[in-house]
N, CA, C and O atoms as CSV, one atom per row, in Angstrom:
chain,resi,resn,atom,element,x,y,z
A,1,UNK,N,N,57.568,-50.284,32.426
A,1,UNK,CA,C,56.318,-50.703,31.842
A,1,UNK,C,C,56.156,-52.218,31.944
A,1,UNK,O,O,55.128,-52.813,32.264
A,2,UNK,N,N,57.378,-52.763,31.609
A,2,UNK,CA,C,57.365,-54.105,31.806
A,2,UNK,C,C,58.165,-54.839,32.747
A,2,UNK,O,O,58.582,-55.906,32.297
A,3,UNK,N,N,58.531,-54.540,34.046
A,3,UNK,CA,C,59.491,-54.484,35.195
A,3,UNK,C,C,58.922,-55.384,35.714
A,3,UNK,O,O,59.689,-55.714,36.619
A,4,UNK,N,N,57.674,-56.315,35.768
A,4,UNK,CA,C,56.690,-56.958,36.189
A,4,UNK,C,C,57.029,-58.353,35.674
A,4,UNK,O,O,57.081,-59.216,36.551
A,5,UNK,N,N,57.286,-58.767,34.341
A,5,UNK,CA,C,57.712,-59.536,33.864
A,5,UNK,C,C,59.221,-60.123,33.597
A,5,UNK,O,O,59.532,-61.024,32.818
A,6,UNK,N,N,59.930,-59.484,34.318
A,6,UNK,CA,C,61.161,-59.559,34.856
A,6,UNK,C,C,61.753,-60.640,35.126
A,6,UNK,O,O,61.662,-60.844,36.336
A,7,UNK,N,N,62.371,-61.515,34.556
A,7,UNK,CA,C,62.909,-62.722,35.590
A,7,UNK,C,C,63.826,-61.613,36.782
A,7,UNK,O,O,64.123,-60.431,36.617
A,8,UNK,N,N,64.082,-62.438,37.881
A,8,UNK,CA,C,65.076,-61.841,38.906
A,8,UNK,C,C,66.228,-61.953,38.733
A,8,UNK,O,O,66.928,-61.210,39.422
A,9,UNK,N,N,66.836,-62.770,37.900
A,9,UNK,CA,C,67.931,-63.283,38.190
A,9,UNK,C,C,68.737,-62.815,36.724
A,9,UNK,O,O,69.917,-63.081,36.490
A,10,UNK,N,N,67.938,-62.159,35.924
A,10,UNK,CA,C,69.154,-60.940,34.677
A,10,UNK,C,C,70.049,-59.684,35.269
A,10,UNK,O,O,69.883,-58.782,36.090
A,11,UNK,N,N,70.853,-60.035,34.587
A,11,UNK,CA,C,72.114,-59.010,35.363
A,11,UNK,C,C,71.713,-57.721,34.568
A,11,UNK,O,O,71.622,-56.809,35.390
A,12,UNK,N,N,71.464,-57.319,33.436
A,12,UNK,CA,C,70.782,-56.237,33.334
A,12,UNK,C,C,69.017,-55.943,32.758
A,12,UNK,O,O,68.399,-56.323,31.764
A,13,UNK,N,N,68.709,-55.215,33.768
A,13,UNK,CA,C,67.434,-55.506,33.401
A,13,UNK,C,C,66.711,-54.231,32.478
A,13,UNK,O,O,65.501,-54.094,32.297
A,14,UNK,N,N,67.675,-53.453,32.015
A,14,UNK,CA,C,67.342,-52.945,30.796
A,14,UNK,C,C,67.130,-53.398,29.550
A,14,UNK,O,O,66.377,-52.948,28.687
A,15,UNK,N,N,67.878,-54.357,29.521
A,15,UNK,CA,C,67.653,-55.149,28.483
A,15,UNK,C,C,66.953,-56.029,28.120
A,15,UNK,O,O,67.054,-56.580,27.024
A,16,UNK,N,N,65.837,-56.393,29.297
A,16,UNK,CA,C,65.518,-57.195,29.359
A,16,UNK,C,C,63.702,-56.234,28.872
A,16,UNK,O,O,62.934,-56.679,28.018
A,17,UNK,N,N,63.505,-55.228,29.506
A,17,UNK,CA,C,62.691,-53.940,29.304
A,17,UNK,C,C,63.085,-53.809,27.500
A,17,UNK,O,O,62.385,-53.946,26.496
A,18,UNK,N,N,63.855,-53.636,27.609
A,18,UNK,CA,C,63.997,-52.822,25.877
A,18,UNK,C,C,63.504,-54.031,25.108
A,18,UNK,O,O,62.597,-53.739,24.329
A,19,UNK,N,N,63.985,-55.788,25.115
A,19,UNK,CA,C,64.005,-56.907,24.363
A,19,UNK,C,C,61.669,-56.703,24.324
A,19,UNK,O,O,60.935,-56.664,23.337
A,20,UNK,N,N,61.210,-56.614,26.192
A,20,UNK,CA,C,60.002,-56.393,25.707
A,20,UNK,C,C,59.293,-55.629,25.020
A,20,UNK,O,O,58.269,-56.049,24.480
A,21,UNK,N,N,59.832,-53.947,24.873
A,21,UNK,CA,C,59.182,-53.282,24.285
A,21,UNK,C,C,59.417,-53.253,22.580
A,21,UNK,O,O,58.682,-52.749,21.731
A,22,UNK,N,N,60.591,-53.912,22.418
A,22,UNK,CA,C,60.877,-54.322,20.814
A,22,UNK,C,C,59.378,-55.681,20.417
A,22,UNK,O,O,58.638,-55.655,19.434
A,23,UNK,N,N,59.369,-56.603,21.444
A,23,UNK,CA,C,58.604,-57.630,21.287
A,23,UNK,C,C,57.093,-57.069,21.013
A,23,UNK,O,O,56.284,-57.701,20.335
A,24,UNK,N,N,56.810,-55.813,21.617
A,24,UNK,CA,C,55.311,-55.379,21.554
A,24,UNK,C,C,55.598,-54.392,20.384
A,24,UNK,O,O,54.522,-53.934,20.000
A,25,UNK,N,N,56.284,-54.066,19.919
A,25,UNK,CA,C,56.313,-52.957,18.826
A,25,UNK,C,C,55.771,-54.172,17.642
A,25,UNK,O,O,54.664,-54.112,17.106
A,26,UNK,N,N,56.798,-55.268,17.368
A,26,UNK,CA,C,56.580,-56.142,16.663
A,26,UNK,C,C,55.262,-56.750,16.458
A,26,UNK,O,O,54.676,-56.908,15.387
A,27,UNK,N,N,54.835,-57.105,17.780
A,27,UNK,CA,C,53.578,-57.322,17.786
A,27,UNK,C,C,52.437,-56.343,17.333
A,27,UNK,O,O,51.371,-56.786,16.904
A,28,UNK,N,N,52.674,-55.093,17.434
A,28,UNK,CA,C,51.816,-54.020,17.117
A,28,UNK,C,C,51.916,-54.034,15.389
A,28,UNK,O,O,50.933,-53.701,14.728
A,29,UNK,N,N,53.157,-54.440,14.759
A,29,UNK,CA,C,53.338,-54.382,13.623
A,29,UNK,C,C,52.752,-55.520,12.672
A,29,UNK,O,O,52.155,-55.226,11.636
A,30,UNK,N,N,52.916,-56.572,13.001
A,30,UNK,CA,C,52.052,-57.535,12.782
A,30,UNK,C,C,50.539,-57.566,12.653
A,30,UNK,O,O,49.994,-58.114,11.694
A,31,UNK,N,N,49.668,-56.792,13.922
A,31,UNK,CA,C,48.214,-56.500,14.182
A,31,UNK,C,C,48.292,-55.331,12.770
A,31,UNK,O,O,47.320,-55.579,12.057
A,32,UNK,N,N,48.989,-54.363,12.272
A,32,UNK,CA,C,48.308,-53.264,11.567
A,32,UNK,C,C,48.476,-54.136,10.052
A,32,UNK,O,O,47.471,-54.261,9.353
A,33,UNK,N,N,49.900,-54.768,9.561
A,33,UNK,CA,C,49.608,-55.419,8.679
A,33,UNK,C,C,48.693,-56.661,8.178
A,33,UNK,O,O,48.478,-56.927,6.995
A,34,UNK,N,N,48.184,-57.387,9.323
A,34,UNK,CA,C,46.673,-58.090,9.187
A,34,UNK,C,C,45.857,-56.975,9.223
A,34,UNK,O,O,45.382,-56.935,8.088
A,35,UNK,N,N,45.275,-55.759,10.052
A,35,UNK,CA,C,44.484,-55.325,9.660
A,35,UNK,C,C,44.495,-54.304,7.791
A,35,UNK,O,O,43.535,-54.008,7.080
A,36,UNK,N,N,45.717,-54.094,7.620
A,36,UNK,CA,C,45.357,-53.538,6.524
A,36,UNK,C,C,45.715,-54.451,5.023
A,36,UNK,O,O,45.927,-53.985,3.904
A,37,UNK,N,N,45.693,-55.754,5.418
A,37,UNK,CA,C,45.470,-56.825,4.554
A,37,UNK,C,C,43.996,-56.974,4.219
A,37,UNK,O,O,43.604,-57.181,3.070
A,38,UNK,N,N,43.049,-56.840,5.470
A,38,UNK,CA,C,42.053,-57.780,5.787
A,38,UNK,C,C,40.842,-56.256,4.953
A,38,UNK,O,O,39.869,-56.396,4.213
A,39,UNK,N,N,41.502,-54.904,5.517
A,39,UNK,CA,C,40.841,-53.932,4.386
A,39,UNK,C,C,40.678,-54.048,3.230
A,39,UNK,O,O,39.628,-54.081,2.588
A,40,UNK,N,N,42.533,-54.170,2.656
A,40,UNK,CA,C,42.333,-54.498,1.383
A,40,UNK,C,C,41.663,-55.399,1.075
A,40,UNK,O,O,41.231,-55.151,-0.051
A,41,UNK,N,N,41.170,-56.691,1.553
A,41,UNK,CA,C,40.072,-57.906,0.500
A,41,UNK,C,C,38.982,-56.884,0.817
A,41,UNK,O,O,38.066,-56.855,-0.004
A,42,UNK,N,N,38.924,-56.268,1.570
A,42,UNK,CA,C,37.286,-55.655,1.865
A,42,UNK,C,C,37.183,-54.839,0.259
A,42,UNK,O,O,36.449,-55.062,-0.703
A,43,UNK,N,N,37.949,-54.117,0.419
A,43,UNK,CA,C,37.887,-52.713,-1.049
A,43,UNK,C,C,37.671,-53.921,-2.301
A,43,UNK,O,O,36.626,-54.034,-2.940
A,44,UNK,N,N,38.969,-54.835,-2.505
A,44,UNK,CA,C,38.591,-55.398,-3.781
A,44,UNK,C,C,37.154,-55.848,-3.872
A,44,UNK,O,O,36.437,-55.608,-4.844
A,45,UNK,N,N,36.693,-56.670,-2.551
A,45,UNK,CA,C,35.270,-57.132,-2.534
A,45,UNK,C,C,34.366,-56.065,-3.310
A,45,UNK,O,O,33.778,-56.042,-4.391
A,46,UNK,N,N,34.550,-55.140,-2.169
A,46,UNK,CA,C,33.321,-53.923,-2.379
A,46,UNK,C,C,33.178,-53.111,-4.145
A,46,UNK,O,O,32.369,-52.304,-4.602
A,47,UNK,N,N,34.320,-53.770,-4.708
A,47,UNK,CA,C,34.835,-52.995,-6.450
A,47,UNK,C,C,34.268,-54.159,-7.247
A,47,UNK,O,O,34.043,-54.267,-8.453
A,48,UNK,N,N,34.110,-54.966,-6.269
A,48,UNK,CA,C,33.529,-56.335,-7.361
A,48,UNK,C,C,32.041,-55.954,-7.299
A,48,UNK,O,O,31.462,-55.563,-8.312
A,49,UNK,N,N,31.473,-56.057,-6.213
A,49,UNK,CA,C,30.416,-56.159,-6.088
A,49,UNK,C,C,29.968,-54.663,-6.539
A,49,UNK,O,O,28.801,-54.731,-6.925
A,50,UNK,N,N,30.499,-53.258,-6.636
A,50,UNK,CA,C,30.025,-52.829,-7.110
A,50,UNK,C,C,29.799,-52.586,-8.902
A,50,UNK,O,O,28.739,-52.268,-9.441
A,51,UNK,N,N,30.845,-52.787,-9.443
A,51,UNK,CA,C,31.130,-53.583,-10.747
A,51,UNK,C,C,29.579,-54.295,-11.067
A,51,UNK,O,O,28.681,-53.979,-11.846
A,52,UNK,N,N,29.731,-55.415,-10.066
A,52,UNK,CA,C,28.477,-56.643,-10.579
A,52,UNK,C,C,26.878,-55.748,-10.693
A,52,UNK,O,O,25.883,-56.002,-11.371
A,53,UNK,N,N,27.187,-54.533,-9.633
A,53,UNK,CA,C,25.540,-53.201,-9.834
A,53,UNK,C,C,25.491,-52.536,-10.797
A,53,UNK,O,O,24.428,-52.299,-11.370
A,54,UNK,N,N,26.502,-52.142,-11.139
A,54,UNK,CA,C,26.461,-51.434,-11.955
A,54,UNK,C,C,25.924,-51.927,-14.032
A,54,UNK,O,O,25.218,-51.412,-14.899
A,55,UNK,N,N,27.013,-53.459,-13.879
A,55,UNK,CA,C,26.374,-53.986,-14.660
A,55,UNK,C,C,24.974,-54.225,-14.942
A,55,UNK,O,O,24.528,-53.864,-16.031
A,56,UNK,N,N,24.128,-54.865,-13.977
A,56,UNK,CA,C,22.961,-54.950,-13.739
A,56,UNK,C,C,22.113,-53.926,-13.803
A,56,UNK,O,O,20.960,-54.237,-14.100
A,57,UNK,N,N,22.365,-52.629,-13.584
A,57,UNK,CA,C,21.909,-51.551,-14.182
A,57,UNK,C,C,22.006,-51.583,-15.311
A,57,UNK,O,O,21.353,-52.308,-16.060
A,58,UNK,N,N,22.422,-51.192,-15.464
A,58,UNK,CA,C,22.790,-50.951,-16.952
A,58,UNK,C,C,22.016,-52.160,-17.617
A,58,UNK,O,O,21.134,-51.834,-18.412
A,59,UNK,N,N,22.174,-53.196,-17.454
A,59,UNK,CA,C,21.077,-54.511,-18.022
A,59,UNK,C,C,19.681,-54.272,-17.953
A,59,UNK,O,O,18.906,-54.602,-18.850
A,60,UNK,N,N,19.175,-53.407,-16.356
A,60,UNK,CA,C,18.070,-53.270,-16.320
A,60,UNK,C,C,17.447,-52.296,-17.362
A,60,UNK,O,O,16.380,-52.484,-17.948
A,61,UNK,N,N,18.299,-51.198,-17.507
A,61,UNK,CA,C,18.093,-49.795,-18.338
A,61,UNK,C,C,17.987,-50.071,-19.496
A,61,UNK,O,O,17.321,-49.265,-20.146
A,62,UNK,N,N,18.535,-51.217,-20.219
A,62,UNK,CA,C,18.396,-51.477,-21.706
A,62,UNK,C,C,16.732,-52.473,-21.691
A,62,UNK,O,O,15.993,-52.515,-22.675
A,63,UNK,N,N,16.523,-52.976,-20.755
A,63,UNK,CA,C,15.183,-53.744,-20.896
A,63,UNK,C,C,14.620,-53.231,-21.411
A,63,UNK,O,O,15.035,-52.149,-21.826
A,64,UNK,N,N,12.720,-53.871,-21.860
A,64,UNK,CA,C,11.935,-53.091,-22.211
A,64,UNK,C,C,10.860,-52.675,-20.622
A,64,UNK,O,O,10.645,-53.577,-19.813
A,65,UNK,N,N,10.291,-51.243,-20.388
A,65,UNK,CA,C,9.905,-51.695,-19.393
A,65,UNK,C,C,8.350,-51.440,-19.398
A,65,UNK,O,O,7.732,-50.378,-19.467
A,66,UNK,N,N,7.878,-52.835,-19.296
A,66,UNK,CA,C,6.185,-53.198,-19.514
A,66,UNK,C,C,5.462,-52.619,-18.710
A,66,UNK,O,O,4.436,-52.197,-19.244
A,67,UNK,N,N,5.577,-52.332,-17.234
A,67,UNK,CA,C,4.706,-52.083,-16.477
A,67,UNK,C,C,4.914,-50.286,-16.681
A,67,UNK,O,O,4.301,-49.715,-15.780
A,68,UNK,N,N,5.402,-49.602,-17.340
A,68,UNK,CA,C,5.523,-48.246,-17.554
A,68,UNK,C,C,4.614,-48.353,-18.857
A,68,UNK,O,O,3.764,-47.472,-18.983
A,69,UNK,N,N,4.687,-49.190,-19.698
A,69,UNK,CA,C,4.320,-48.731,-20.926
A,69,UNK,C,C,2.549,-49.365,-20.716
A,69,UNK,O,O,1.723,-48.936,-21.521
A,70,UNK,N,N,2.139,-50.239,-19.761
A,70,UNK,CA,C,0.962,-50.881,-19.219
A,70,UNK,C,C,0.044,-49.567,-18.616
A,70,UNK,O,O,-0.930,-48.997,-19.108
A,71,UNK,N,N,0.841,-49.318,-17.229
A,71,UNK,CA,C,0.401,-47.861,-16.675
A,71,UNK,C,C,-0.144,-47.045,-17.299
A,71,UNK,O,O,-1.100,-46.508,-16.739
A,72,UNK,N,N,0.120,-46.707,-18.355
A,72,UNK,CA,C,0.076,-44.971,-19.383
A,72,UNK,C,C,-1.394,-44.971,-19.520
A,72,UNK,O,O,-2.083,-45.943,-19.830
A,73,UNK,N,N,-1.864,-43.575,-19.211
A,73,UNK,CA,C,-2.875,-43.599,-19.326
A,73,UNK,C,C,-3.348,-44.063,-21.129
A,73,UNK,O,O,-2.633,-44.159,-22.127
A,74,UNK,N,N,-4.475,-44.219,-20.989
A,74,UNK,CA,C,-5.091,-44.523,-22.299
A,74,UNK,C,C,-5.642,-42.818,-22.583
A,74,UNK,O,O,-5.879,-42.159,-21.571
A,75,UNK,N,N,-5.842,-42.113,-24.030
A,75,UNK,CA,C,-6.785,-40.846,-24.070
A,75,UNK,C,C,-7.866,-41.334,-24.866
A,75,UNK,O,O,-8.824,-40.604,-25.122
């Protein structure tokens, strides 16, 4: 897979194959723990901000609300 990147001049070049595919595992391991760092701020974000709606509901729902009580028909 990686026979390409080879110096010529290692006396075994299995090892030299295995040292790369340890190097890309690592690397692969690195990419999933940034990506599932970068989720997690997403979720806390998204718990805040839904938190901050929910409040606001709830703020809105206790108002009084004028343009309902304006609307009503008159008899």
């Amino acid at each position: 897979m990686f026979e390409y990147l080879m110096p010529r001049s290692l006396a075994h070049p299995q090892e030299a194959i295995e040292y790369l595919v340890l190097h890309q595992t690592a690397q692969d391991f690195r990419l999933e723990v940034e990506h599932r760092a970068r989720l997690e701020a997403y979720y806390q974000w998204y718990d805040q901000i839904a938190q901050a709606h929910r409040q606001e509901l709830a703020r809105m729902q206790r108002e009084l609300n004028l343009r309902a009580w304006f609307s009503r028909p008159h008899p």
